[in-house]
C-alpha positions in Angstrom: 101.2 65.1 53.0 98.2 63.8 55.2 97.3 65.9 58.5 94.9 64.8 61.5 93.3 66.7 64.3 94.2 65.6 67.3 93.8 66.9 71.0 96.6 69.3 70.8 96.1 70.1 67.3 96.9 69.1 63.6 99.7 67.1 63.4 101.2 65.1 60.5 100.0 62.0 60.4 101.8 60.9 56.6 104.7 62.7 54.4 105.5 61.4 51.0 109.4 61.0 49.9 109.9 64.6 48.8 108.5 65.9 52.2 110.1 63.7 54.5 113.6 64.4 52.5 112.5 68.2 53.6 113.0 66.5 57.4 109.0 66.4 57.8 107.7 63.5 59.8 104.7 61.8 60.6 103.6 63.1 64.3 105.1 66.8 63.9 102.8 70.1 64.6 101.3 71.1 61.4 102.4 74.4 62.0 106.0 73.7 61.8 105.8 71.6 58.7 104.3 75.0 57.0 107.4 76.9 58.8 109.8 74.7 56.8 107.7 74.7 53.6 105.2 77.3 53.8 104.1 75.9 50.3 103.0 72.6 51.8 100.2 70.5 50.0 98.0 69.1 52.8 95.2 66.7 52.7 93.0 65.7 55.6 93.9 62.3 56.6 90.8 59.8 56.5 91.6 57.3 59.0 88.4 55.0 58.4 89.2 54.7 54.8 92.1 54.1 55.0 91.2 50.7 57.6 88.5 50.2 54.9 90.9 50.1 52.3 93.8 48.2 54.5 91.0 45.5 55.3 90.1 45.4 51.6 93.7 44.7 50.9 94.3 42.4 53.4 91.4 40.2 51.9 93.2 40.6 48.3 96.3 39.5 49.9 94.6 36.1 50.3 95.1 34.8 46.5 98.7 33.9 47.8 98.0 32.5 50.9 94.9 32.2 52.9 96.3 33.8 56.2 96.7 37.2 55.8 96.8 39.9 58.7 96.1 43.8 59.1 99.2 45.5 61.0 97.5 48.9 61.4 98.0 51.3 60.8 99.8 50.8 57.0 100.6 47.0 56.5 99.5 43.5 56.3 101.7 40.2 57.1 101.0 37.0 55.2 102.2 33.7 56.1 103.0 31.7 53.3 104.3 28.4 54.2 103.3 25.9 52.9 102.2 28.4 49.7 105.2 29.6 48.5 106.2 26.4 46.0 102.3 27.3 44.2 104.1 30.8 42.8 107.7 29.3 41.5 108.4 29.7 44.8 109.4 33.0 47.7 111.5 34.9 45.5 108.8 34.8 42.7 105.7 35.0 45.0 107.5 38.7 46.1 108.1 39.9 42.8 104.7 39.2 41.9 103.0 40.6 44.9 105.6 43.8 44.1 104.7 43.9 40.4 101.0 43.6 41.1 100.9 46.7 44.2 102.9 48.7 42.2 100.4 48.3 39.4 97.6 49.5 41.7 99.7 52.5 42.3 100.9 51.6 45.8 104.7 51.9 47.1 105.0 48.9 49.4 108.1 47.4 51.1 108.3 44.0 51.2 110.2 42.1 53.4 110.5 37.9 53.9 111.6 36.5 56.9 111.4 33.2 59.3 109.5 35.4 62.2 106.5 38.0 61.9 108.3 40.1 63.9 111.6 39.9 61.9 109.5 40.8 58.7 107.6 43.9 60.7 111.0 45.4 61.5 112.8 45.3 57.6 109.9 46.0 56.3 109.7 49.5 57.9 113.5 49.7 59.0 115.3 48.4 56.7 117.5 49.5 53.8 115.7 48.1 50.9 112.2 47.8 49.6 112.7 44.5 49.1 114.1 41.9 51.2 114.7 38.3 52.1 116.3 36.8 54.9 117.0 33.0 55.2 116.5 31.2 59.1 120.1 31.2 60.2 120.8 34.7 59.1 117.8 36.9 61.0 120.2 38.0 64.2 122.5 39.3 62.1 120.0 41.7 60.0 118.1 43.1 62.8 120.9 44.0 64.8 121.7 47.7 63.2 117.7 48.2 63.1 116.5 51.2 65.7 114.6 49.3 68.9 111.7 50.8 67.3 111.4 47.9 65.0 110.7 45.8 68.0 106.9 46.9 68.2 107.3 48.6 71.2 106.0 52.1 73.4 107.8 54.9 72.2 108.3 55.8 75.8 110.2 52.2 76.0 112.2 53.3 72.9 113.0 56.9 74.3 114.2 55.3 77.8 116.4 52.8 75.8 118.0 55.9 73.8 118.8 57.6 76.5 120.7 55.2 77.9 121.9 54.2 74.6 120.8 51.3 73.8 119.5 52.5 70.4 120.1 49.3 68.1 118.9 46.0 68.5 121.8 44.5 68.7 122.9 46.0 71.6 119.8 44.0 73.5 120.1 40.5 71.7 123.0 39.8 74.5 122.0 41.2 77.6 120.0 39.6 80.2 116.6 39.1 79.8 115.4 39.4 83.5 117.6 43.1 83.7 115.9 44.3 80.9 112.2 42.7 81.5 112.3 44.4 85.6 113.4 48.1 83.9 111.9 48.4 80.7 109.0 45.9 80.9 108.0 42.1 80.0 106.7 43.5 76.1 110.4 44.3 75.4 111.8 41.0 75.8 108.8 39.3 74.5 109.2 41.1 71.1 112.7 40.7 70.9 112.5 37.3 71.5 109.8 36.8 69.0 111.6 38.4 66.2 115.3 36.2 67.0 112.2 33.1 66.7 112.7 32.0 70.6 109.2 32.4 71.0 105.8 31.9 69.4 103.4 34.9 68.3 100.2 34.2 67.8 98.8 34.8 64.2 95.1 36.0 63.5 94.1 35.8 60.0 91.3 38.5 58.8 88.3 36.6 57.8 86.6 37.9 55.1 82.4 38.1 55.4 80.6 35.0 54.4 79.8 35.3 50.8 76.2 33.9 49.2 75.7 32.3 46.3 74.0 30.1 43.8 75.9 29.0 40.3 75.1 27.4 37.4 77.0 25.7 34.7 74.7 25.4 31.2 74.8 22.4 28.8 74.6 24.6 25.9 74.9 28.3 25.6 72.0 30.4 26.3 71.9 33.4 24.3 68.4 34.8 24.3 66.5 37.1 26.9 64.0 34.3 27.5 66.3 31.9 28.2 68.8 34.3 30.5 65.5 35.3 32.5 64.6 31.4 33.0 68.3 30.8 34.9 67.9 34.2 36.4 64.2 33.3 37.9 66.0 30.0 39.3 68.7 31.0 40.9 66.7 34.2 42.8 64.5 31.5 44.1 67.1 29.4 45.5 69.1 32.7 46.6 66.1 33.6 48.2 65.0 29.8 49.2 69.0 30.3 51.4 68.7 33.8 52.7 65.2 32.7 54.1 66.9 29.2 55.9 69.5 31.4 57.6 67.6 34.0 58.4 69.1 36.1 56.7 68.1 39.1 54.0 70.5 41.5 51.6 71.4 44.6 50.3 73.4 44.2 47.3 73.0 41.5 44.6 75.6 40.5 41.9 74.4 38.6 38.7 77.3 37.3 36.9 76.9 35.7 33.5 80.2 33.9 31.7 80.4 34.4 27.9 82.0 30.9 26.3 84.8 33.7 25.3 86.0 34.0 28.4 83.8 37.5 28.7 82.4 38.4 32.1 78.8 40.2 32.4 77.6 41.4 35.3 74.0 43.1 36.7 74.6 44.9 40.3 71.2 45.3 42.1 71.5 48.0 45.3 68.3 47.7 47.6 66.8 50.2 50.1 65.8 47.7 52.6 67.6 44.4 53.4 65.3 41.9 51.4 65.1 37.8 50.8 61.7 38.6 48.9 62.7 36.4 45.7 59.6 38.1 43.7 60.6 41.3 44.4 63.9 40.6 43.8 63.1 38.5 40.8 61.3 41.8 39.2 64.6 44.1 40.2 66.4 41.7 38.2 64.6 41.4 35.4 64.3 45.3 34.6 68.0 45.2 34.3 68.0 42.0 31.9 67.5 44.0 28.8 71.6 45.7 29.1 72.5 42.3 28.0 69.8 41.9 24.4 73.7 42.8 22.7 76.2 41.8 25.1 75.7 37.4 24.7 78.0 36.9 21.6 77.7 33.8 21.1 76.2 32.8 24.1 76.7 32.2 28.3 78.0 29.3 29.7 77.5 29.9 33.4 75.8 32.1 35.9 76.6 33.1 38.9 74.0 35.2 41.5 75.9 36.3 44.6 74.3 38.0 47.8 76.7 41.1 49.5 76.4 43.4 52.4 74.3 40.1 53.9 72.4 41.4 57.6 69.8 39.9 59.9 66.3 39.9 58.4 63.4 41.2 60.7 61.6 38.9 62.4 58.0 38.2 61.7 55.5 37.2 64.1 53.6 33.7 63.5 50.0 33.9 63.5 48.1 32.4 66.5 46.1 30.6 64.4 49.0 28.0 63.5 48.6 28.7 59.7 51.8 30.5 58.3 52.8 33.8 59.5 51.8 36.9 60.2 53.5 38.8 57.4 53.9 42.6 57.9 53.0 44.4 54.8 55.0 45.3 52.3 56.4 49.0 52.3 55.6 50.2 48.7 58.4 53.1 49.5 61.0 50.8 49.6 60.1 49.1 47.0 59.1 52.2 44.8 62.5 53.3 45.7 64.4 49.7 44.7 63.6 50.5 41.5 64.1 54.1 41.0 67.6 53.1 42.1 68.2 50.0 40.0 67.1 52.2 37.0 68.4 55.6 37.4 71.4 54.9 39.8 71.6 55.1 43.5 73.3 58.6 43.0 70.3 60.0 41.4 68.1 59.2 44.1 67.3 60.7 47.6 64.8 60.0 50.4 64.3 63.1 53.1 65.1 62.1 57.0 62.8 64.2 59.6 65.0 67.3 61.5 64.1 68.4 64.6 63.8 72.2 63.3 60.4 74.4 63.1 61.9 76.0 59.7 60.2 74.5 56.7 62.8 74.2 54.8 64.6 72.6 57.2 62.6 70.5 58.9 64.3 67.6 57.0 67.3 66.4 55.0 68.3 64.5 52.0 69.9 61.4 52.2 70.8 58.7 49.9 68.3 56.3 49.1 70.6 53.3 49.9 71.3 55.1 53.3 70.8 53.4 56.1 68.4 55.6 58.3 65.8 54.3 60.9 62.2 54.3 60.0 60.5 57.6 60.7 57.2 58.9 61.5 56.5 61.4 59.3 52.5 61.7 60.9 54.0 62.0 64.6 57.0 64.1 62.9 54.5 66.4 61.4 52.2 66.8 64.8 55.1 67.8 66.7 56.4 70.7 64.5 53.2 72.2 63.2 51.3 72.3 66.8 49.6 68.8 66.8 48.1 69.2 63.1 49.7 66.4 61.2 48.2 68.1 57.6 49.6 71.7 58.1 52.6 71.3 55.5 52.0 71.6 51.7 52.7 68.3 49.8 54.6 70.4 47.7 57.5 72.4 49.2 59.3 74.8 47.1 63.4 74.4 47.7 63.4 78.4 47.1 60.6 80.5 48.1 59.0 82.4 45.0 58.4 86.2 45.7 54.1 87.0 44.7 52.8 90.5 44.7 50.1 91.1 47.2 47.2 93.2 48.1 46.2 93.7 51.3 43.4 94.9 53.4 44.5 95.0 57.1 48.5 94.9 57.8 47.9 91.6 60.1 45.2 89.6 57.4 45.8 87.5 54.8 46.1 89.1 51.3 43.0 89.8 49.4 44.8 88.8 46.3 47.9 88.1 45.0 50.0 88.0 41.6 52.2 84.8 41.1 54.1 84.0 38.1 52.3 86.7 35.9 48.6 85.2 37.1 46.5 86.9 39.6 44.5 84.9 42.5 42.0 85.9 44.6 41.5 84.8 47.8 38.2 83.4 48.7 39.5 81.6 52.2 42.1 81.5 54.6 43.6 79.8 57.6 46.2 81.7 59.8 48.9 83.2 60.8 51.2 80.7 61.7 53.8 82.4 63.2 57.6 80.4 63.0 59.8 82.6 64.5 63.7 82.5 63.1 66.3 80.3 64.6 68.5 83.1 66.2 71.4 80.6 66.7 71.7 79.8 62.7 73.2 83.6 62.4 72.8 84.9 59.0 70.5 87.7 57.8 68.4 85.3 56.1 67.6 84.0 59.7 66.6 86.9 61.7 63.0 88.4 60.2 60.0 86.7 61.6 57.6 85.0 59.2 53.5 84.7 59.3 52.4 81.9 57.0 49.0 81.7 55.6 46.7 78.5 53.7 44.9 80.2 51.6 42.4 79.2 48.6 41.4 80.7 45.4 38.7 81.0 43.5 39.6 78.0 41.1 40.2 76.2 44.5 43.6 75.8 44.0 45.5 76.3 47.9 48.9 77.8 48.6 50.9 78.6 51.5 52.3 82.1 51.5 54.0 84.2 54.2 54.7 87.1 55.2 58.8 88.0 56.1 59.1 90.4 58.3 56.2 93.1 60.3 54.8 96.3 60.1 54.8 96.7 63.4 58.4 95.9 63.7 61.2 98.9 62.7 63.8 98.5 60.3 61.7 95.0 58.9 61.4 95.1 55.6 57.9 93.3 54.8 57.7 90.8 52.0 55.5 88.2 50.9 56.3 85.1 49.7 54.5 81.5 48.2 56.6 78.8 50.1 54.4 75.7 49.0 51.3 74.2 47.6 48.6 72.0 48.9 46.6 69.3 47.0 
């Protein structure tokens, strides 16, 4: 069972068959489907993947016809005339649309009718998970379906109950101006869309423009030479389209079709929307090396595809006339493109600035494929650490390492101080820097003030250390600490 937080509280938002047979329903308090089964297993609904997913399958949906539909919240509508006679025709284009759900794991009901609105209501009202119903026949079948299955307000439905009006067949012969001046112009518009005495309008999902450059060989190419050749041409003329359009990408797919039928393919994941067909070219070609045992006996045909296609930025054109202005190129990102096309996009994080004077929280790890603004790090720097942009270690331990100290005066810097089983002495220091704690975090490890330090050693070797806690303070408990090391 699936549950969702709502303004009143967590309702059910799904039950499966062995919950709903318990009388649970989608829409009840969460609280009173534990008071029927205490033993409940409950999930947190995810409504955006779920869309995701719905949109994902609506696109799939497309192999039998190419108008396909999203009915949120749980179903999609086809129209397949004109389609039907490609699959053996509608009998065997519903088994294998059945067989192939069911083989994804998904319980569907399928339902086949002259009207969209016909096919909503058995599909979700009806007896069977799996229906047909031929043009003259569709009055009949929806008459002893609940008015619900006429895609109307539940306040509609519960005003139609009450007066007993519970079936559709009970509507199909009464008046339509009656029923359109008490209950509203949507009522008789649905039920005369699903009887097929009007038109509904139909609005296929689209799916997003795919790009792409293919190839079909003369012979077989089989060596790593060869497959970077046709990979170097097609990147160029990828890159030669993006560029046209204006356009720049995230993801790249390099298929390669073995003359057995085989499919290879090389994902790329970039940082930064790029149409750079160098730097591409060089992504590309680090990955070329998975497929030195993978050509059997060759590939007939390649195929490089551009996903997750946005907007490029704009560049400036030089007031001289002569070509453009070109920004330079961020070595990050493209430091970062490769980490990620090596090691994995899991394996790799970048750090996002947070507006907190803690050092250790004063930013956050993110993905490297993220999508996160461009920062500031100099300006981020100035504004935590009092206008001094260099006042942070380049090296920032994730835990704090405990040193033993000696010191002179309670409020100095140490003198000297033991760290990993090697003494230092200090020959200069910078400080305190007071950072006070962040009272509404909560948590003991929040409340003691700290006093941090730069200090350098006699091998000139600089660390940041800092005092938790002060003598002056009772009941602190003074430590020191090294949080960090400088260049």
């Amino acid at each position: 069972m699936l549950s969702a937080l709502e303004q009143n509280g967590a309702r059910v938002s799904a039950v499966n068959a062995p919950a709903a047979a318990l009388g649970l329903r989608p829409g009840m308090p969460l609280a009173d489907a534990r008071a029927i089964h205490p033993a409940l297993g409950v999930a947190p609904a995810d409504p955006d993947g779920d869309a995701q997913g719905l949109r994902r399958l609506a696109l799939w949906c497309q192999r039998y016809s190419p108008l396909t539909r999203i009915d949120a919240p749980d179903g999609v509508s086809i129209d397949i005339a004109g389609c039907a006679h490609l699959f053996g025709g509608e009998e065997a284009l519903m088994t294998d649309l059945a067989d192939r759900l069911h083989g994804f794991g998904l319980t569907a009901r399928l339902a086949l009718a002259p009207t969209l609105g016909a096919a909503w209501a058995l599909a979700r009202y009806g007896d069977t998970q799996m229906v047909q119903v031929a043009p003259g026949e569709v009055g009949e079948v929806l008459a002893p379906l609940p008015v619900a299955a006429l895609r109307i307000e539940a306040e509609t439905v519960r005003a139609l109950e009450r007066l007993g009006l519970d079936r559709i067949g009970l509507l199909v012969g009464k008046p339509r101006a009656p029923l359109a001046g008490r209950f509203g112009p949507l009522l008789v518009l649905r039920l005369d869309q699903a009887l097929g005495r009007e038109g509904e309008r139909f609005d296929p999902v689209e799916a997003a423009p795919v790009y792409r450059i293919a190839r079909n060989f003369a012979e077989p190419v089989s060596t790593l030479e060869a497959i970077g050749e046709v990979a170097a041409r097609l990147t160029g003329e990828l890159a030669g389209m993006l560029q046209g359009l204006g356009k720049a990408a995230r993801r790249l797919e390099l298929a390669l079709f073995r003359v057995d039928g085989w499919r290879e393919a090389l994902e790329l994941r970039i940082t930064r929307p790029s149409n750079d067909a160098a730097h591409l070219l060089r992504l590309l070609g680090e990955r070329l090396d998975r497929l030195r045992d993978h050509a059997g006996f060759g590939f007939e045909a390649a195929v490089l595809s551009a996903f997750e296609v946005e907007r490029a930025e704009a560049v400036q054109a030089a007031l001289s006339g002569r070509g453009h202005a070109q920004p330079p190129p961020d070595d990050l990102d493209r430091l970062l493109d490769r980490l990620v096309n090596r090691f994995g996009p899991e394996r790799v994080s970048r750090f996002v600035p947070r507006e907190s004077h803690v050092p250790e929280r004063s930013c956050d790890p993110v993905s490297a494929l993220a999508q996160v603004a461009r920062h500031d790090w100099t300006a981020h720097g100035r504004a935590l650490h009092g206008g001094t942009a260099l006042a942070r270690p380049l090296l920032l331990f994730a835990r704090p390492e405990p040193v033993e100290v000696l010191v002179e005066m309670p409020d100095k810097p140490p003198a000297r101080f033991e760290w990993r089983r090697t003494a230092h002495r200090i020959v200069r220091a910078e400080g305190p820097e007071r950072i006070a704690p962040e009272w509404w975090a909560g948590g003991e490890a929040n409340r003691l003030t700290r006093d941090y330090y730069r200090v350098e050693d006699t091998e000139g070797r600089r660390f940041w250390l800092y005092r938790e806690g002060l003598y002056d303070r009772p009941g602190d408990t003074v430590r020191w600490f090294v949080h960090g090391l400088f260049a």
